[in-house]
Backbone as a printed PyTorch tensor [residue, N CA C, xyz], in Angstrom:
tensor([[[ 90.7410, 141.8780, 104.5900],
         [ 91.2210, 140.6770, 105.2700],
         [ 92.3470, 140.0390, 104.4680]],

        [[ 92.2920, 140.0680, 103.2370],
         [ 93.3840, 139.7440, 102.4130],
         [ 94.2930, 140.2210, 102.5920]],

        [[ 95.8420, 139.6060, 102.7590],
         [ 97.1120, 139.8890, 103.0250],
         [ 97.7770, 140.5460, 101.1100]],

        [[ 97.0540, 140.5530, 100.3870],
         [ 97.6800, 140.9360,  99.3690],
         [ 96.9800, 141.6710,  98.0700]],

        [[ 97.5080, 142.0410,  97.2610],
         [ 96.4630, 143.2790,  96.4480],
         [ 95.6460, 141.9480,  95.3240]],

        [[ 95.4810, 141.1900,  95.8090],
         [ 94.3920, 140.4290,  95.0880],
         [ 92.9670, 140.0620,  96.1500]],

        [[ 91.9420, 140.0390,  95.0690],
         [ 90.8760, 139.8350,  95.8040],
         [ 90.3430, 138.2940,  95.2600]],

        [[ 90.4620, 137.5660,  97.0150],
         [ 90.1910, 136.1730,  96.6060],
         [ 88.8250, 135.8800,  97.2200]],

        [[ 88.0660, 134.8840,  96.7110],
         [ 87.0970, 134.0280,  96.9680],
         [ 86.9510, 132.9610,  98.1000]],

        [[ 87.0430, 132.8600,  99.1530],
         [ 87.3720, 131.7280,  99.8490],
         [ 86.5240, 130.7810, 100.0410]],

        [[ 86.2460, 129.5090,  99.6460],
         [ 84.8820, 128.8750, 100.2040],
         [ 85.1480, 127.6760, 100.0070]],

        [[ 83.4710, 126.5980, 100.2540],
         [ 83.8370, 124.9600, 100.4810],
         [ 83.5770, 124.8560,  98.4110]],

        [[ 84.6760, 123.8430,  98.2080],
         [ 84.4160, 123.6920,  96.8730],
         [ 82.7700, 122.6060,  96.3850]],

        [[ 82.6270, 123.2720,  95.4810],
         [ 81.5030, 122.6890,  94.7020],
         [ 81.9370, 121.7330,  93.4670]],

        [[ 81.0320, 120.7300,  93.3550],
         [ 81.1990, 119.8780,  92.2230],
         [ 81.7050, 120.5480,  90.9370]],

        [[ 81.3020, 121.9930,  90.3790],
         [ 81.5330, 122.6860,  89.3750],
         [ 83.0100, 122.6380,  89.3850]],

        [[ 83.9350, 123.1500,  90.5470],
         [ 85.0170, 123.4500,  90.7850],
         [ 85.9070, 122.5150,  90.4050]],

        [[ 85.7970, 120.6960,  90.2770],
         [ 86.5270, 119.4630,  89.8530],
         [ 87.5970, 119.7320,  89.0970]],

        [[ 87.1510, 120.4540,  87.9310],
         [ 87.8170, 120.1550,  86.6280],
         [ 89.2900, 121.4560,  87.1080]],

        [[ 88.8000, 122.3910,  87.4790],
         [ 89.8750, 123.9410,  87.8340],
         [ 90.7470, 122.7070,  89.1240]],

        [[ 90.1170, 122.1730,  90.1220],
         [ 90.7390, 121.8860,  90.9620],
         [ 91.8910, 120.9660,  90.4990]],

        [[ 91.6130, 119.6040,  89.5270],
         [ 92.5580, 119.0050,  88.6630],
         [ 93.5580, 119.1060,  88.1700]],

        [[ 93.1290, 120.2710,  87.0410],
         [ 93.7640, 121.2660,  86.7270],
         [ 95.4230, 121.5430,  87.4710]],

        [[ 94.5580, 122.6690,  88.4580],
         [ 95.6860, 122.9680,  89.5250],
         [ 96.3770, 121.9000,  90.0030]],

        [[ 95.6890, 120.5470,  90.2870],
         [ 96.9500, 119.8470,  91.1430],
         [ 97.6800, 119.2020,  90.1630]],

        [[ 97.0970, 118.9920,  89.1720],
         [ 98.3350, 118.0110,  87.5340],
         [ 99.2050, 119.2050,  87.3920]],

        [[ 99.0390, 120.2890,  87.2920],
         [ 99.9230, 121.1160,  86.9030],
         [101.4880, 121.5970,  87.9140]],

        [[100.7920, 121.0510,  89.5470],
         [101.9940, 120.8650,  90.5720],
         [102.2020, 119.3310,  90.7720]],

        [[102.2420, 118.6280,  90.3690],
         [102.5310, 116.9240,  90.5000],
         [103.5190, 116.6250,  89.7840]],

        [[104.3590, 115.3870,  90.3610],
         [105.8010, 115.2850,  90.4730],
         [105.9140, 115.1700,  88.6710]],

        [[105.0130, 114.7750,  87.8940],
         [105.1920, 114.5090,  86.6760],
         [105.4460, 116.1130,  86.0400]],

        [[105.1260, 116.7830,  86.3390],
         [105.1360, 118.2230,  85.9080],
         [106.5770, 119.0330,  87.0310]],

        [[106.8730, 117.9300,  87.7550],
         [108.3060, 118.8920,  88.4770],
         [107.7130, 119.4220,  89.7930]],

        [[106.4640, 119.2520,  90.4410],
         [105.6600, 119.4430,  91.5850],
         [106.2780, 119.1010,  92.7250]],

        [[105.2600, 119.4790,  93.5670],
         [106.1150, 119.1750,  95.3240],
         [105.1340, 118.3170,  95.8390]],

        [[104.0110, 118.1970,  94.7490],
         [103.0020, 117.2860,  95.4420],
         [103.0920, 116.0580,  95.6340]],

        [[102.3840, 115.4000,  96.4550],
         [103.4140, 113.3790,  96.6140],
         [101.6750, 112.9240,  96.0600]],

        [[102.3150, 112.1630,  94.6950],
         [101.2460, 111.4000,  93.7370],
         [100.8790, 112.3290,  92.7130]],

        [[ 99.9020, 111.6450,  91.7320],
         [ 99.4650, 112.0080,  90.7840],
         [ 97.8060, 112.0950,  91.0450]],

        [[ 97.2720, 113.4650,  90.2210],
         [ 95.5420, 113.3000,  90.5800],
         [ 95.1420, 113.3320,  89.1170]],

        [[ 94.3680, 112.3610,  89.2570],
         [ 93.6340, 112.0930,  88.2180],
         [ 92.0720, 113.3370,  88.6460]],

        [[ 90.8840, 113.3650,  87.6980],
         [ 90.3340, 113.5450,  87.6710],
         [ 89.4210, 112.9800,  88.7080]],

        [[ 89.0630, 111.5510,  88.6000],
         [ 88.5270, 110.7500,  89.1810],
         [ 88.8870, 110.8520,  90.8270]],

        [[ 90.7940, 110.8240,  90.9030],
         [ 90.9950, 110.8000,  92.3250],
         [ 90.5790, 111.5880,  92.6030]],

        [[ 90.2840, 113.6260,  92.3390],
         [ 89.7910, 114.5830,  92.9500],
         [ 88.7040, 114.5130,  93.1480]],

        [[ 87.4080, 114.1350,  92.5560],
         [ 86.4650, 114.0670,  92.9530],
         [ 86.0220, 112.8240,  94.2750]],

        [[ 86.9390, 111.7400,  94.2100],
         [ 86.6280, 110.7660,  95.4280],
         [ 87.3250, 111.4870,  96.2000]],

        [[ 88.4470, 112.6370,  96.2150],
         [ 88.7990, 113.3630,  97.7720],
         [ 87.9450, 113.9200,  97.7600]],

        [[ 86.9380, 114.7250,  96.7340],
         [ 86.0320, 115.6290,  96.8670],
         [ 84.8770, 115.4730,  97.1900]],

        [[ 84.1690, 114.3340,  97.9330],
         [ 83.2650, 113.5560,  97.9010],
         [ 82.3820, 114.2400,  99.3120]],

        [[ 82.4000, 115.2440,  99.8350],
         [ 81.5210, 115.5880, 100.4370],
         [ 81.5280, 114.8930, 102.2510]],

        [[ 82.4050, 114.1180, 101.8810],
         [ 82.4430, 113.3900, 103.1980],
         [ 83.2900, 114.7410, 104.3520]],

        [[ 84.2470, 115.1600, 104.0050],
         [ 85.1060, 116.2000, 104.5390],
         [ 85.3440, 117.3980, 103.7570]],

        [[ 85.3460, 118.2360, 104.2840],
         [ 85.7190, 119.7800, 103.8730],
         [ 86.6760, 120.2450, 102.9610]],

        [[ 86.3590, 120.6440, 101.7100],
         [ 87.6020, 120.8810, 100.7750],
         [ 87.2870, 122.6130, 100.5670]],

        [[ 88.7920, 123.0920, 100.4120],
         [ 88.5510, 124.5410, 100.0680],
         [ 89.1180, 125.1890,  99.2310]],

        [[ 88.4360, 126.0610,  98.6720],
         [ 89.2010, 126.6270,  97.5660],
         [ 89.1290, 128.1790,  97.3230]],

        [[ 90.0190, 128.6100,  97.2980],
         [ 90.7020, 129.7920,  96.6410],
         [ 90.1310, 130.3440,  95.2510]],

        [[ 89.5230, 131.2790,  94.4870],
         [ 89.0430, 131.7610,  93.4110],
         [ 89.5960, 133.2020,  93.5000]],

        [[ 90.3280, 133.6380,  91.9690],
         [ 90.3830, 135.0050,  92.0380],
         [ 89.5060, 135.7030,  92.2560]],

        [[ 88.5430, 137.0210,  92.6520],
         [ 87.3530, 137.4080,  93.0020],
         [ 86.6490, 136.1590,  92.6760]],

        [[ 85.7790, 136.7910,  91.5610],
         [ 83.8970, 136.3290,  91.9790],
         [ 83.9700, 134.8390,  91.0620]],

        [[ 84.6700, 134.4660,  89.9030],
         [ 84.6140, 134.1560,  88.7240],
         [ 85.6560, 133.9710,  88.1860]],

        [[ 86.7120, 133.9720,  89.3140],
         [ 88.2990, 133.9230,  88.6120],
         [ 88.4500, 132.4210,  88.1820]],

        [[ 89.7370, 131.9970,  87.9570],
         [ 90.3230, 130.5520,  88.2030],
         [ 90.3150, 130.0540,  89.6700]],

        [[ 90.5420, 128.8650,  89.9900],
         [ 90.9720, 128.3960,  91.3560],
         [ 92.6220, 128.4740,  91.3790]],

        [[ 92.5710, 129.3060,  92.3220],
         [ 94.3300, 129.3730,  92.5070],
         [ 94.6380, 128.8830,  93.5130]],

        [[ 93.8250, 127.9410,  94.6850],
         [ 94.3490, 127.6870,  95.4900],
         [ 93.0920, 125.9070,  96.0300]],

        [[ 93.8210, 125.2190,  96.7670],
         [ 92.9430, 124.0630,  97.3260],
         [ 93.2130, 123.8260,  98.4580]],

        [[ 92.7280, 123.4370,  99.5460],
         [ 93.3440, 122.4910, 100.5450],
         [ 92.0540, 121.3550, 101.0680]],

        [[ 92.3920, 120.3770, 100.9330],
         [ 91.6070, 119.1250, 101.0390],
         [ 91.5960, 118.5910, 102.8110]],

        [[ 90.8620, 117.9770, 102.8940],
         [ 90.8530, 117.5130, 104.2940],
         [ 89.7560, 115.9440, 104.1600]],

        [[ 90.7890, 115.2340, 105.2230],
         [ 89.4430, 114.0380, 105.5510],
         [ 89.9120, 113.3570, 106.4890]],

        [[ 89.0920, 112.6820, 106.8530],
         [ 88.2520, 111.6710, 108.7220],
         [ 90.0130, 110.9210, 108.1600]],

        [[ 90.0770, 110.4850, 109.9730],
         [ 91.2570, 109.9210, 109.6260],
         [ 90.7490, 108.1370, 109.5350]],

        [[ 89.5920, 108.0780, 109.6820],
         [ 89.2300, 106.7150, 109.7430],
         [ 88.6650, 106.5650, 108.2580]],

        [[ 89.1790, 107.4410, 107.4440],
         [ 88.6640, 106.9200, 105.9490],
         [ 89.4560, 107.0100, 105.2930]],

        [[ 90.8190, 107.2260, 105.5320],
         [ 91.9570, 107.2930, 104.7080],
         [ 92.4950, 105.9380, 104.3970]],

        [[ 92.8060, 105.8170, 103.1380],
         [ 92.8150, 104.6690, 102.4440],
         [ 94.6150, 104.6340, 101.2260]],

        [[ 94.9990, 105.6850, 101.4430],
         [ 96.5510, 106.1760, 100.5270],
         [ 97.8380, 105.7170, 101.4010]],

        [[ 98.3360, 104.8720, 100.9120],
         [ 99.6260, 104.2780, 101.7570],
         [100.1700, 105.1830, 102.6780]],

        [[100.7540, 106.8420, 101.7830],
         [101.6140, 107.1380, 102.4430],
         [100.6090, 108.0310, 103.3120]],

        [[ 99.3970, 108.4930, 103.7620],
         [ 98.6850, 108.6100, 104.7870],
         [ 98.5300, 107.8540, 105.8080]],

        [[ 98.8230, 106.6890, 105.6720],
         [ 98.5730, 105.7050, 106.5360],
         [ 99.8810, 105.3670, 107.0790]],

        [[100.5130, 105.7520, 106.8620],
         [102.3770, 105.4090, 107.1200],
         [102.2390, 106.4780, 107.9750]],

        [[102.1990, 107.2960, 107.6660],
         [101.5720, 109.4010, 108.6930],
         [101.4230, 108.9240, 110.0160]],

        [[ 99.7710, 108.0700, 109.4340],
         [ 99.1590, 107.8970, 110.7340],
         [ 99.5110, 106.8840, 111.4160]],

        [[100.3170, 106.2910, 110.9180],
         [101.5870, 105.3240, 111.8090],
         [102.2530, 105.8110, 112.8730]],

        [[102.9490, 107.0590, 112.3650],
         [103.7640, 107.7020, 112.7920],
         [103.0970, 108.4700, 114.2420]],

        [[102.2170, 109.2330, 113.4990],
         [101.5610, 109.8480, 114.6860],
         [ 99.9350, 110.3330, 114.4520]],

        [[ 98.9320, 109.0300, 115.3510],
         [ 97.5250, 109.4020, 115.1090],
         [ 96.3810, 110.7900, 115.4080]],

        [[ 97.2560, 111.5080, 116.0710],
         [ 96.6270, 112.9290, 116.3490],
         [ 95.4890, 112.8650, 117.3220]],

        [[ 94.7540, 113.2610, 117.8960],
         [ 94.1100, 113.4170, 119.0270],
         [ 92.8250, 112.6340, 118.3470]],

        [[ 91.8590, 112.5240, 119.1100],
         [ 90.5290, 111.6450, 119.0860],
         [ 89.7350, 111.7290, 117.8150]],

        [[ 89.7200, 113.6050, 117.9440],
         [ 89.1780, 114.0390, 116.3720],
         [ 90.0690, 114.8720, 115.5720]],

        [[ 91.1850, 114.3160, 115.6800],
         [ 91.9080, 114.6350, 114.5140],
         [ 91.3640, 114.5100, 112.9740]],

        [[ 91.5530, 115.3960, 111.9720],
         [ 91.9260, 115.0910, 110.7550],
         [ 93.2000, 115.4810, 109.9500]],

        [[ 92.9810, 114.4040, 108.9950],
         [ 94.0900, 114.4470, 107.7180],
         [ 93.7940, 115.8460, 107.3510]],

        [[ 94.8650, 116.6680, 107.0500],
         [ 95.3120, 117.6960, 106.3450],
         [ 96.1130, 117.8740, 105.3360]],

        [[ 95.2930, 117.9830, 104.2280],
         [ 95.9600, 118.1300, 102.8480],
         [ 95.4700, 117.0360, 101.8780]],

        [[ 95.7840, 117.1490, 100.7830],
         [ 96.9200, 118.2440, 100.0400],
         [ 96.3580, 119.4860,  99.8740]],

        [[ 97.2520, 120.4260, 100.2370],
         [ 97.1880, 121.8130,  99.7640],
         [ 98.4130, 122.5350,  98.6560]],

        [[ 97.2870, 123.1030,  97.9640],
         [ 97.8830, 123.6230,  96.8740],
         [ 97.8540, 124.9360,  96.3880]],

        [[ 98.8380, 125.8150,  95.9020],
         [ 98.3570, 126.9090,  95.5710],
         [ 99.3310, 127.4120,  94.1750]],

        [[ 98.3040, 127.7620,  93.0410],
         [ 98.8920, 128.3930,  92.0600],
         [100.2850, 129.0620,  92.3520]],

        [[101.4240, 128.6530,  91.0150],
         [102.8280, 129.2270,  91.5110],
         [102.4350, 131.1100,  91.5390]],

        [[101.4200, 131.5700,  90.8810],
         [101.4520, 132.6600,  90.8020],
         [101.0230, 133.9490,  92.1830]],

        [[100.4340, 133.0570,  92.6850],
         [ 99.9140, 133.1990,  93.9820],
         [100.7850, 133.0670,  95.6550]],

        [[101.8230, 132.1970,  95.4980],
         [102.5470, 132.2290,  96.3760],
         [103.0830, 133.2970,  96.8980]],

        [[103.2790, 133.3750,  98.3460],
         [103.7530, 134.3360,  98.7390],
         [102.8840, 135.6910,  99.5330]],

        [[101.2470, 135.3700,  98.7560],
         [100.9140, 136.1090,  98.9540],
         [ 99.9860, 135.9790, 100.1420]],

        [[100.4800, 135.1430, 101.2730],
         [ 99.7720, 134.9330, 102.8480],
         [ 98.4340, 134.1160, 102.3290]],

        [[ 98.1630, 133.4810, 100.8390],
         [ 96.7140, 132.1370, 100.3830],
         [ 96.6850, 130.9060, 101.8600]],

        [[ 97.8260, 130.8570, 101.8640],
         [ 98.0650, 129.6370, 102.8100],
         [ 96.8470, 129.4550, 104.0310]],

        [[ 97.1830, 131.2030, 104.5460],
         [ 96.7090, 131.3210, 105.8810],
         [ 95.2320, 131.1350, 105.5290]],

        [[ 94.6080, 131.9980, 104.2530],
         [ 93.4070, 131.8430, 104.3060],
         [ 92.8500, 130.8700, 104.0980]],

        [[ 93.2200, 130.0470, 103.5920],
         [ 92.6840, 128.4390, 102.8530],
         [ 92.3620, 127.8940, 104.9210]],

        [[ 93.7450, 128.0100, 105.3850],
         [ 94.0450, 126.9750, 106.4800],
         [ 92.6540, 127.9270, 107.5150]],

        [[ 92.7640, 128.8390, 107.9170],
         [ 91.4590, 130.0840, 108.3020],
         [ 90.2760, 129.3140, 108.2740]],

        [[ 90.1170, 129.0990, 107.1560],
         [ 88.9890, 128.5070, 106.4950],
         [ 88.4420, 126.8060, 106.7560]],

        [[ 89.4440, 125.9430, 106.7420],
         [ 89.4090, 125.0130, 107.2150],
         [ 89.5370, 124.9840, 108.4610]],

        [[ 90.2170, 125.8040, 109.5370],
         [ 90.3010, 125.4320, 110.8250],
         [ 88.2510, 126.0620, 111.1060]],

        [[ 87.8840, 126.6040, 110.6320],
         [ 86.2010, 126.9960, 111.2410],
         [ 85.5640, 125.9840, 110.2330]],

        [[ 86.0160, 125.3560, 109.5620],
         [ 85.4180, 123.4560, 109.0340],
         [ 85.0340, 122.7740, 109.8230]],

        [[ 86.4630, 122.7580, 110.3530],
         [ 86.4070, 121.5880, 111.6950],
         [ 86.5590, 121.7930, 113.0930]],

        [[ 85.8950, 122.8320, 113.0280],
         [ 85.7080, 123.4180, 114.3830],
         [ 87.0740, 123.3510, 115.6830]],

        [[ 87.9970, 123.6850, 115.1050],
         [ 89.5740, 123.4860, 115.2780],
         [ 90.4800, 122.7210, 115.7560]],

        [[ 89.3770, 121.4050, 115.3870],
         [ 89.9930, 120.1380, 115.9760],
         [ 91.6480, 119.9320, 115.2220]],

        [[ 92.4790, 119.1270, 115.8770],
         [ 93.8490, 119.1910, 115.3120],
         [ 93.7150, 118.7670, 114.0460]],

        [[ 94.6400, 119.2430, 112.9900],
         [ 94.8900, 119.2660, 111.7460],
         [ 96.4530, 117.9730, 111.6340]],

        [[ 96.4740, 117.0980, 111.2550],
         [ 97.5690, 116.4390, 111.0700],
         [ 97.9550, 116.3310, 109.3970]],

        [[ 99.3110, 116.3130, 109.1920],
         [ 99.6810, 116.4110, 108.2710],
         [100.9080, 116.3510, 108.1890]],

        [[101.4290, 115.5040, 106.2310],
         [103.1220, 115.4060, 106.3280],
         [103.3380, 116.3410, 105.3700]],

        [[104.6520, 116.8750, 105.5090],
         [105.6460, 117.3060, 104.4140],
         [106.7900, 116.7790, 104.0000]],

        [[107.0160, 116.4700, 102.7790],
         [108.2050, 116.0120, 102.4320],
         [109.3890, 116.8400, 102.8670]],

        [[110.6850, 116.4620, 103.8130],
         [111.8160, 116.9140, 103.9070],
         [111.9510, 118.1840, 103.1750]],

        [[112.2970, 117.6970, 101.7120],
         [112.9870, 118.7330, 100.7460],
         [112.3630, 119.8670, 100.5720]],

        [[110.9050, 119.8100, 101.0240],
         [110.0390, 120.8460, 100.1250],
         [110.1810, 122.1710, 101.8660]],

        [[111.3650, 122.5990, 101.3560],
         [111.2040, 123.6970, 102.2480],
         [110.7920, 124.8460, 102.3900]],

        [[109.8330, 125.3220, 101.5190],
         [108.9230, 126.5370, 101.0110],
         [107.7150, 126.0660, 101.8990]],

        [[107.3780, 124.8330, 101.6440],
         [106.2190, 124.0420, 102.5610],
         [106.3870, 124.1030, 103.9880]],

        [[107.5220, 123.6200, 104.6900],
         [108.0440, 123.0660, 105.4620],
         [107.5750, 124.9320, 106.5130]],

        [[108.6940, 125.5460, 106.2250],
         [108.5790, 127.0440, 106.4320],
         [107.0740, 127.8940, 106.6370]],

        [[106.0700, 127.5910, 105.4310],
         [105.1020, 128.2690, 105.4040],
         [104.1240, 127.7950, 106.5440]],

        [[104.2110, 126.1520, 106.7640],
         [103.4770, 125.4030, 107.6140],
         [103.7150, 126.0430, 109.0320]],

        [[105.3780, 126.0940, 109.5660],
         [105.8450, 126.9140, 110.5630],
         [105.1430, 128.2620, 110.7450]],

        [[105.0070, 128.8500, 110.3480],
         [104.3760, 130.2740, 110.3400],
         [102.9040, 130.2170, 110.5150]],

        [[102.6290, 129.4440, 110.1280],
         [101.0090, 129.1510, 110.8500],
         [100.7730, 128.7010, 112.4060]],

        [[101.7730, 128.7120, 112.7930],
         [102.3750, 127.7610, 114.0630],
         [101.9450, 126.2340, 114.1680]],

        [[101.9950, 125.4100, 112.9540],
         [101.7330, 124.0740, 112.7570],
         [103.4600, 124.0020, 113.5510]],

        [[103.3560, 122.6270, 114.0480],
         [105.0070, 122.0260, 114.7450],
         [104.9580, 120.5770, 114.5850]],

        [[106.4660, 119.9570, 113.9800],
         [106.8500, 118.5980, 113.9480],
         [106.5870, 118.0990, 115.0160]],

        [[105.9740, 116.7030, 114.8820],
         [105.4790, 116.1020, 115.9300],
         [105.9200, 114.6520, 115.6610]],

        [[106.5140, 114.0610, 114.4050],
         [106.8380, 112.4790, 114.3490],
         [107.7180, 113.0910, 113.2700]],

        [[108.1710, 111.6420, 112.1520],
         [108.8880, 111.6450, 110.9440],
         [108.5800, 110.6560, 110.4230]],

        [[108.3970, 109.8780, 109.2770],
         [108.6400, 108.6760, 108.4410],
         [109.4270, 108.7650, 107.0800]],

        [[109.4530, 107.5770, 106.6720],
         [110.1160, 107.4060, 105.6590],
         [108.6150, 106.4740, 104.5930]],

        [[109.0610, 107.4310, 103.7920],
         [107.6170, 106.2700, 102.4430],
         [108.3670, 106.5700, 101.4090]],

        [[108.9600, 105.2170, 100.4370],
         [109.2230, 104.8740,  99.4720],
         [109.9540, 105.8850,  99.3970]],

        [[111.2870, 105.3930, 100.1680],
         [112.6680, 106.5130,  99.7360],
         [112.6700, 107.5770, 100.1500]],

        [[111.5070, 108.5290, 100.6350],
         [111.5760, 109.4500, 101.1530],
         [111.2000, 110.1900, 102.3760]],

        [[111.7010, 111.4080, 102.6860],
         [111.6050, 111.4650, 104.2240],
         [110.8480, 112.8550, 104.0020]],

        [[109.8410, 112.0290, 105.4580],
         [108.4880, 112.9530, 105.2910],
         [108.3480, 113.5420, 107.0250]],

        [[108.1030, 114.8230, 107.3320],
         [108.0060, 115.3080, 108.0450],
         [106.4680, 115.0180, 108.7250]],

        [[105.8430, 115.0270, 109.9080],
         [104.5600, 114.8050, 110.6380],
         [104.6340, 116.3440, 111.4450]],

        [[103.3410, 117.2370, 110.9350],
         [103.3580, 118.2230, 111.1560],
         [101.7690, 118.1840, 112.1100]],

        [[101.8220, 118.6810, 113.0910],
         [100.3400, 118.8120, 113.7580],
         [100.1830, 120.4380, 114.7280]],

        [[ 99.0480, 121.1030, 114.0680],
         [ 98.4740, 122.4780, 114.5510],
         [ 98.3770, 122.3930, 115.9530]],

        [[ 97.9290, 120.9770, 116.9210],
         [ 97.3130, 121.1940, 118.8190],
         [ 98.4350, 122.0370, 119.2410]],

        [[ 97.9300, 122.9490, 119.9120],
         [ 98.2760, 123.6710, 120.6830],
         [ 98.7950, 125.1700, 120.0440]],

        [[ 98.7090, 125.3420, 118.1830],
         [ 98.3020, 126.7790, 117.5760],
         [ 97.8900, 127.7620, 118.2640]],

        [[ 98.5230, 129.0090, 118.0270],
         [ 97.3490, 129.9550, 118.4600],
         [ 96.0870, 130.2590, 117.2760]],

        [[ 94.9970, 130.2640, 118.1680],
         [ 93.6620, 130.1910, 117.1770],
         [ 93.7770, 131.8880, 116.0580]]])
C-alpha cells in the first residue's frame, strides 16, 4: 500500500508519541526556517493531542521515529486566532473539521506520506469535510493538498499574511 520503498506505521497517536511528535513540529516551525504557522511547545501538542479529535502519525516500521503528523479538531473547539480567522472565511459544512497541522519529516517528503496520513484521517472522521488553510508561499503544500483533490474555497489575510482556505467536499473518496 505504500507509495515508496519505506515501510511506514500508520495510526491514531498515543500519549507515548508527545515528545517524537514535538520534536518533529519544533524542528519545522518558523523559528527553525519552517512552513509551519506558530510555535509548539510541548504543552501545546499535547492540548492538540488531547483525545478530543483524531491525531495521526506516521512511524518508520514498527519502532521507528515519527516522521510524519496530521492533527485534526471539532470546529466548535478551536480556540487559535488564525483558525478562527479560517473559520471566518469559510465554516465548512455542519460536520466539518479543522484540518491540520500536518507535518512530515524533510526526509520523507515526496514520498506520497501525505496521502497516507490524510487516508487515515479521512476513515477518522468518517469523511466528513476536512477544512483547512495554507499559507500562499508554501507551494510544496499548496500543490500536494491539490493532488489529494482538496480545492480553494475562501482566502484570508492573518497578521500580514495570505492564507489560502482549502476544503476536501466533493474529493474523490
Amino acid at each position: 500500500m505504500s507509495h515508496s520503498s519505506h515501510a511506514y506505521r500508520i495510526g491514531t497517536a498515543q500519549a507515548a508519541d508527545i515528545d517524537a511528535i514535538t520534536a518533529l513540529l519544533q524542528a519545522n516551525s518558523p523559528s527553525q526556517g519552517g512552513s509551519l504557522t506558530g510555535e509548539f511547545s510541548r504543552d501545546k501538542v499535547a492540548a492538540m493531542a488531547d483525545g478530543q479529535s483524531p491525531v495521526i502519525v506516521a512511524l518508520h516500521a514498527a519502532d521507528g521515529p515519527v516522521v510524519g503528523v496530521l492533527f485534526s479538531a471539532a470546529t466548535a473547539t478551536v480556540q487559535a486566532p488564525v483558525v478562527l480567522a479560517m473559520l471566518a472565511a469559510y465554516a465548512g459544512s455542519e460536520n466539518a473539521y479543522v484540518y491540520g497541522p500536518v507535518c512530515i519529516a524533510d526526509s520523507e517528503r515526496g514520498q506520497g506520506l501525505l496521502a497516507l496520513l490524510y487516508s487515515a484521517m479521512r476513515e477518522q472522521h468518517g469523511r466528513a469535510e476536512a477544512v483547512l488553510f495554507i499559507r500562499r508561499d508554501n507551494i510544496g503544500s499548496l500543490r500536494a493538498h491539490e493532488r489529494l483533490g482538496m480545492r480553494e474555497v475562501a482566502a484570508f489575510v492573518f497578521d500580514g499574511a495570505q492564507f489560502a482556505v482549502y476544503s476536501d467536499a466533493g474529493a474523490a473518496a
